[in-house]
Phi, psi and omega in degrees: 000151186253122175253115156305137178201121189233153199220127168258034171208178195251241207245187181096001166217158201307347189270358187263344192275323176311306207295321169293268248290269202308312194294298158329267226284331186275340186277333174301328163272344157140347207277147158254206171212141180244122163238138153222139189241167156250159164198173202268297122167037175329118175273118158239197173309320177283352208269024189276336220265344180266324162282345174280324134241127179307284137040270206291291197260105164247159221207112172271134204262154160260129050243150160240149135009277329236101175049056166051050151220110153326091156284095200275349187183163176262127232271161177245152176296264155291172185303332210300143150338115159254111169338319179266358192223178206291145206273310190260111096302181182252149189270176190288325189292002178262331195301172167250178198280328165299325161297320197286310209301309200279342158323299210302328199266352158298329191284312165350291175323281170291005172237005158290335179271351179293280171341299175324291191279349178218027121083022189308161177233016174185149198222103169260140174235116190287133182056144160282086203217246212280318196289321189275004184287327210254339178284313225281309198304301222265357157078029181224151205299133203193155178224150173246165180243112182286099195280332178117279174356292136011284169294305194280012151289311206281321168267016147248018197229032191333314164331284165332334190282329160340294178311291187309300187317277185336303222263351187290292154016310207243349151322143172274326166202164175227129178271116186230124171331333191183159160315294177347296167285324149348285160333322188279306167327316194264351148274335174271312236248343187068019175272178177269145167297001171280319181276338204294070219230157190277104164237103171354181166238184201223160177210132194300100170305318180290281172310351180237054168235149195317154174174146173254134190233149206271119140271030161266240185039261161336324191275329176288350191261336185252024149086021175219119200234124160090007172224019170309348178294341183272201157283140180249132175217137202246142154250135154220112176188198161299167191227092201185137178322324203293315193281339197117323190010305194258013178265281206315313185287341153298324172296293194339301193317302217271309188309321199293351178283311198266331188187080166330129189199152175271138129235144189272131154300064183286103160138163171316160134142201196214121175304292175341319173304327186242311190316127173245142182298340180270349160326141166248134173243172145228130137293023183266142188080354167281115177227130162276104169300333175102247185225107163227177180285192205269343161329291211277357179276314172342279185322310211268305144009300206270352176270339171305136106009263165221170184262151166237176188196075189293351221316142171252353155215132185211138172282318163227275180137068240249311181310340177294297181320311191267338162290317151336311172297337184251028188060031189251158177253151211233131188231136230226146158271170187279091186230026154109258184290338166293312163344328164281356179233311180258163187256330181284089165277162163206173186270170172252124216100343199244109149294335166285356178267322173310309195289336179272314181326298201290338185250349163292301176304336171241035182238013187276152169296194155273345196258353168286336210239344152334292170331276191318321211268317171269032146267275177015289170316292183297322176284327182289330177311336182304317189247087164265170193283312184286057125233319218262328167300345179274339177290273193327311186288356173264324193286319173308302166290320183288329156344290191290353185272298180286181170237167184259000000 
């Protein structure tokens, strides 16, 4: 089978790990793949492995042109931070009608000549938004994946929703990340309830996995010295309201009182960005990591104590799952999609409710906290890429059976 995969961004977030997780597992099965995403071509560490193969990865570049309209970057759904784009971009609801029309009609352009030269027999389009709106026009058979992202673009974006109804309308099947979303699907968009079906995400088994590691080591490689004596604890996400962010640093105050601990910070954003001045944070022991690759979160993952996932909404939760993978334990808000994985809740929104969860956890015996790190382990071993890709691919044939 030839498989399409549009992505509306490039890689560093969760729908682009889905789109490699999946893009991985069908070529391991024989199939072939295509993904094309957009991006600005910012130089990092990572960016050899997408520029680097063609094959694989086609890759509409920004800033374009496009017929004497300036495109300066490629729009984001929500506000939040992207690893790969500009600190303020812009979302689709800031373009204008001339901008949003020569966006729609570049990708257009370009993926007809992509299709044309590779010849797909089915097209997944990661979020129900622009791309699978542009698939849904050109009449060829295509299923989307609903991320959560996704949705809450569809209630700030009125313009959009049009776009979205359609390409939700004309999907053949829509993959939604966890009920929650699901549940969302089926309020915004008016579809039948037949296509809608709940397929979980996956997490890169080879990288996220237990290995014991010197943590002075790991902490001298991220530029942090002279404090292995605390506890470690990892965030991964955008550095953004969405994620907790600003949550997590209101928890901080009460821990560094109560159990002092380093946490590393994994992701895009500006603290200056979410903090509100009637707010109290603490940054002590906080260091913001940026954007790396899943390598270097991995190591910290695995030196870690446990991981958190403050969300004030989430669709599934793909960091959890990978901090989980290295037997590290997580401890999460009630934000909709973890909820189906994880056990440690705290509310969401509440820092006293984060800081003691996150301080239950680093007060534990050894033989408790043993437990934990192997359930942890073990329920994330459930979402592997190889069951859920074999699930895509029935949905995939039956697809190519039906009309939308």
């Amino acid at each position: 089978m030839r498989v399409l995969i549009t992505n509306t961004g490039p890689w560093g977030t969760g729908r682009a790990t889905v789109a490699d997780g999946v893009a991985r597992e069908l070529m391991n099965l024989g199939h072939k793949v295509k993904v094309v995403f957009p991006d600005v071509g910012f130089e990092t560490e990572d960016k050899d492995i997408y520029y680097g193969n063609p094959k694989v990865y086609n890759i509409l570049k920004f800033p374009v042109d496009y017929k004497n309209t300036f495109l300066y970057t490629f729009p984001l759904i929500i506000p939040d931070p992207n690893p790969r784009n500009y600190r303020k971009a812009w979302t689709f609801k800031d373009l204008s009608k001339r901008e949003m029309d020569a966006y729609f009609n570049y990708f257009k352009e370009r993926i007809i000549k992509i299709i044309d030269l590779f010849e797909p027999d089915i097209i997944e389009c990661q979020h129900i938004w622009a791309m699978d709106f542009i698939i849904h026009e050109l009449g060829l058979p295509y299923v989307s994946v609903a991320h959560h992202s996704d949705q809450l673009g569809f209630k700030q974006d009125k313009r959009m929703r049009h776009y979205a109804k359609e390409a939700a309308k004309s999907s053949r099947y829509i993959f939604a990340v966890s009920k929650m979303v699901r549940n969302e699907v089926l309020q915004l968009y008016s579809v039948n309830p037949e296509k809608v079906i709940v397929l979980p995400n996956g997490y890169d088994q080879r990288t996220f996995f237990p290995k014991p590691l010197s943590k002075t080591k790991v902490l001298h490689s991220l530029g942090i010295k002279n404090k292995n004596d605390l506890p470690v604890v990892t965030f991964a996400g955008k550095i953004s309201k969405t994620k907790g962010a600003d949550v997590l640093l209101e928890a901080n105050k009460i821990i560094q009182k109560k159990f002092p601990a380093i946490f590393l910070l994994f992701g895009s954003g500006e603290l200056q960005d979410i903090l509100n001045e009637s707010r109290e944070y603490e940054l002590k022991n906080v260091h913001l990591m940026g954007h790396h690759r899943s390598e270097t979160l991995a190591k910290a993952h695995k030196i870690a104590k446990l991981s958190v996932l403050p969300s004030r909404t989430e669709g599934f939760g793909i960091a959890a799952l990978e901090a989980m993978g290295c037997g590290t334990p997580i401890v999460a808000t009630k934000s909709g999609g973890p909820e189906e994985f994880i056990t440690e809740l705290v509310e969401p929104e509440d820092p006293v409710d984060l800081a003691n969860g996150i301080i239950k956890i680093l007060e534990l015996d050894d033989e408790e906290y043993m437990n934990l790190r192997h359930r942890a382990l073990q329920e994330a071993k459930k979402y592997s890429w190889g069951w859920i890709v074999k699930e895509r691919i029935k949905y995939y044939k039956k697809a190519l059976k039906k009309q939308g």
